[in-house]
C-alpha positions in Angstrom: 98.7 93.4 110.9 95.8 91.0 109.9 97.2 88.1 107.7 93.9 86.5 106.7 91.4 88.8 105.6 87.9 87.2 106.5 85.0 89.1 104.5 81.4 89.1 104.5 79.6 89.9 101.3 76.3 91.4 101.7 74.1 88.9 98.8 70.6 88.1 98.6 71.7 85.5 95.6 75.2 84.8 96.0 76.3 86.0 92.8 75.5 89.9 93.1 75.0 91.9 96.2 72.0 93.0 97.6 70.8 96.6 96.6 70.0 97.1 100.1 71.9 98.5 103.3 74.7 95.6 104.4 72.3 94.9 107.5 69.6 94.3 105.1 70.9 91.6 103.2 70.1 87.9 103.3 72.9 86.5 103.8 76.9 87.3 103.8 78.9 85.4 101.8 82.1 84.7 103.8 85.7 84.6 102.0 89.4 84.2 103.5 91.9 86.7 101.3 95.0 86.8 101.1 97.4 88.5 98.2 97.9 85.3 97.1 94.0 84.4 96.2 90.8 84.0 97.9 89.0 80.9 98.9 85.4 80.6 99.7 84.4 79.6 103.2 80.6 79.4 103.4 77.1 81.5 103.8 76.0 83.0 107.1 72.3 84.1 107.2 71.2 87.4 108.4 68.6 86.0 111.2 68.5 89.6 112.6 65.0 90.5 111.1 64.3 94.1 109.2 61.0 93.7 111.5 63.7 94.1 114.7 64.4 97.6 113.6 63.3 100.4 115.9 64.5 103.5 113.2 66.5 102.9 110.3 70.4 103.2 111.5 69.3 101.1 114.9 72.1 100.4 117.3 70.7 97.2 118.7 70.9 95.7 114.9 74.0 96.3 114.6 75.1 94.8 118.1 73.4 91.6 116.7 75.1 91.5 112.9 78.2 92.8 114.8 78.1 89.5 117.5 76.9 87.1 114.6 79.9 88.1 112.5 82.4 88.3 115.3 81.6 84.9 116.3 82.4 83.5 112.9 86.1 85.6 113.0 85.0 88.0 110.1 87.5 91.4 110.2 85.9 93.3 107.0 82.4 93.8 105.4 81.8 94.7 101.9 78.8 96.2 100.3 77.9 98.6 97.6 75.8 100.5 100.2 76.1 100.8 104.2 73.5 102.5 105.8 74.1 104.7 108.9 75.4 102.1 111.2 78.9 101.8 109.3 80.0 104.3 112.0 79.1 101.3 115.2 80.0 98.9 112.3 83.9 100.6 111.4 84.8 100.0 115.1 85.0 96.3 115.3 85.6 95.7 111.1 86.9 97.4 108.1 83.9 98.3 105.9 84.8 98.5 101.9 82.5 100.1 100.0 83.0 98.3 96.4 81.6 99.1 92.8 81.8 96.2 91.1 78.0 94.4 90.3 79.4 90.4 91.7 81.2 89.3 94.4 83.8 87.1 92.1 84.8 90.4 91.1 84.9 91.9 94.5 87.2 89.6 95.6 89.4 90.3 92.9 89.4 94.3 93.7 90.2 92.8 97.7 93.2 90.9 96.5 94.8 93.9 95.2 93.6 95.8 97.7 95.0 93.8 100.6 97.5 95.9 102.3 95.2 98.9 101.9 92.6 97.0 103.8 95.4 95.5 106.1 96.6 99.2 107.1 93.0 100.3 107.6 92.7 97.3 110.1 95.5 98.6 112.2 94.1 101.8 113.3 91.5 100.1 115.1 88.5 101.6 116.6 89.3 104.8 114.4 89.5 103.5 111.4 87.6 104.9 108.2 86.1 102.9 105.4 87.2 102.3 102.5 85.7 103.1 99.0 87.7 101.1 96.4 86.2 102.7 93.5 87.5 106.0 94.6 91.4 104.3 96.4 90.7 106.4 99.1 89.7 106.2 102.5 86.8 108.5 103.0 85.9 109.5 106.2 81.7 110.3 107.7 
């Protein structure tokens, strides 16, 4: 069982997240939760370029986001929108699929939602996403 989850919080401002695919956005916001509260770590920039893209839902972009985000210990991504590489993407993190328009409030929903998140990181490759509007795992 994970004790610290490590998120990345797909943001073109900081403040809200991008409208875009998770891949797309400018930068991830990285935050260590735990039930107990979050705590802000720092910003990671997405150097893998849109322009990189062979097809939309390309594997080698998400090998790149996937090593960049493994290097910095991150277990779970959160967006309002994945696009079709949350199936390479669900294999190495959990991927939660939040409603909420800012990350402060993100966070929040994460913190009550840590052993749900905690049990989806223990099936491992297999795992599903997670759609926290909906409390259910929902699987592609």
């Amino acid at each position: 069982m994970m004790l610290t989850i490590r998120a990345a919080f797909a943001s073109d401002d900081g403040v809200v997240f991008t409208p875009r695919h998770f891949g797309d956005a400018n930068f991830y916001e990285i935050y260590e939760i735990q039930p107990s509260g979050a705590k802000y770590i720092k910003r990671i920039f997405n150097d893998v370029l849109i322009e990189k893209e062979s097809a939309h839902g390309d594997p080698k972009k998400a090998r790149e986001i996937t090593a960049i985000l493994m290097n910095e210990g991150i277990n779970t991504l959160v967006s309002t929108i994945f696009g079709p590489n949350i199936q390479r993407m669900k294999k190495h993190f959990v991927c939660v699929v939040v409603h909420e328009d800012t990350i402060a409030e993100a966070v929040l929903r994460l913190i009550k939602k840590y052993n749900a998140i905690c049990e989806e990181w223990d099936k491992g490759e297999v795992r599903n996403h997670l759609n926290l509007k909906e409390h259910q795992n929902i699987s592609e």
